[in-house]
N, C-alpha and C positions, 0 to 999 in steps of 0.2 A: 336414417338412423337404424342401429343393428340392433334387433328389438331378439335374436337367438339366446342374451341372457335369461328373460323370461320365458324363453321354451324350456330351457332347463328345471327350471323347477315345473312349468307347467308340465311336462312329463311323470313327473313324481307324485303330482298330486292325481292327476289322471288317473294312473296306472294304480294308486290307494283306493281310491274311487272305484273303480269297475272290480278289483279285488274285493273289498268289499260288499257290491252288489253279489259276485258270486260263493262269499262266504256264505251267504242266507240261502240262495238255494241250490248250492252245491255241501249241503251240510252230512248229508246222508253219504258222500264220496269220500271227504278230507275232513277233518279235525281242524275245529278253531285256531288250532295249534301250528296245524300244519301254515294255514291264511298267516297268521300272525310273524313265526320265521318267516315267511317269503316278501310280506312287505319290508320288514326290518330289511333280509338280506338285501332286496331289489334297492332301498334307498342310500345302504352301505356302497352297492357296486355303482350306484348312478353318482354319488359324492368320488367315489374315485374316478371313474370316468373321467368327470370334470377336472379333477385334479391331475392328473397322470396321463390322461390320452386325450380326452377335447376340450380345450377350454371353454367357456361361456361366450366367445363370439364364436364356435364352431358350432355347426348342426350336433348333436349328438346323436348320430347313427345309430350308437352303439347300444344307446338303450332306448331308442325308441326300435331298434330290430327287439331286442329283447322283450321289450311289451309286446308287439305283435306277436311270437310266439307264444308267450305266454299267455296271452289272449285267445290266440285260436286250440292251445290245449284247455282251456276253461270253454272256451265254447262248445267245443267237441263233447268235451266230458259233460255239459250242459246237456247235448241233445241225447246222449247215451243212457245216461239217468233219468231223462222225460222219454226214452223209449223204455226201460225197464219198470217205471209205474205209469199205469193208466188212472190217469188222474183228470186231464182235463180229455174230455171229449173232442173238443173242434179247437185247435192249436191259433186261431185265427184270433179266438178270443181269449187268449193268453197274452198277456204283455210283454212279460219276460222272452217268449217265442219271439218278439220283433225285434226286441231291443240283441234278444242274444243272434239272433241270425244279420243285424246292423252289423255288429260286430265282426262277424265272422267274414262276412264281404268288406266291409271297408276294412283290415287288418291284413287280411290274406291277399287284397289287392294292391297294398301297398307296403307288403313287408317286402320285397325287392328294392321297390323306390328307395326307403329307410335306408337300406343296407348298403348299398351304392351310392348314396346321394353326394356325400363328401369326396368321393375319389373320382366316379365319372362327370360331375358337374360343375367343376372350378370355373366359375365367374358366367354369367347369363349366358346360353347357348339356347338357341331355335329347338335343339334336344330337352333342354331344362324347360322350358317351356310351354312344349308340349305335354311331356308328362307329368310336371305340378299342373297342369290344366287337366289331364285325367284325374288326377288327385282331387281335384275340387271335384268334379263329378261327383266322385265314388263318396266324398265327403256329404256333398246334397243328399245318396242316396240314403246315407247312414242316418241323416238329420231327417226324413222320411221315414224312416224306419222310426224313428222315437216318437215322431209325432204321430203313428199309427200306433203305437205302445201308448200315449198318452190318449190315445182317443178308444182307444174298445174298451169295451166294458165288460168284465170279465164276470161270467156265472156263478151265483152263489155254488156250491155243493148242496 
């Protein structure tokens, strides 16, 4: 069964989601404002997508390359503004440090995949397979990364 319907909106809620998380502490960079048009626009451009270039049995490439970048420009700008204030002392015991550097690796490792996936992988190849099997990897290592976010315990001030 072709379960790619529910990627499609799993995308969109995803990508509400980690926006979200970097509204809060990317507040001091962007305006609430700013957060707000980009979810609206992002789920205007992912309904069109759908409609006009992949439909709901096709992977949507298109916007899940689109969330990796914008992913790894939120990350970036993450670690930019946690070098411009000193604020936590040992980044180890930061949460947000594990969950935003998950991100940054699993995203960045698999914005090519994303991009390519529908054009060089038509129907199961020894190729396809190989590298959705590094994607699982890189996905463990992400799911690692949260569970080490979920486990430090971060210092009062």
């Amino acid at each position: 069964m072709n379960n790619l319907p529910l990627y499609h909106f799993y995308a969109v809620i995803e990508f509400l989601l980690i926006i979200n998380i970097y509204r809060k502490v990317l507040s001091g960079l962007f305006s609430k404002n700013f957060f707000i048009i980009l979810g609206i626009g992002f789920v205007i451009f992912s309904l069109a997508n759908t409609l006009f270039f992949q439909d709901l049995y096709t992977f949507n490439s298109n916007v899940t390359t689109l969330i990796g970048l914008l992913v790894i420009f939120f990350s970036l700008s993450y670690f930019y503004a946690l070098l411009k204030e000193v604020k936590y002392s040992a980044l180890e015991t930061n949460p947000m440090f594990w969950i935003n550097s998950g991100f940054l690796i699993y995203f960045s490792s698999n914005l090519i995949l994303f991009f390519i996936n529908n054009n060089m992988f038509k129907g199961s190849t020894e190729a396809s397979y190989l590298v959705w099997g590094l994607h699982a990897i890189v996905n463990i290592v992400l799911t690692v990364f949260y569970t080490i976010a979920l486990w430090v315990n971060p210092k009062k001030p």
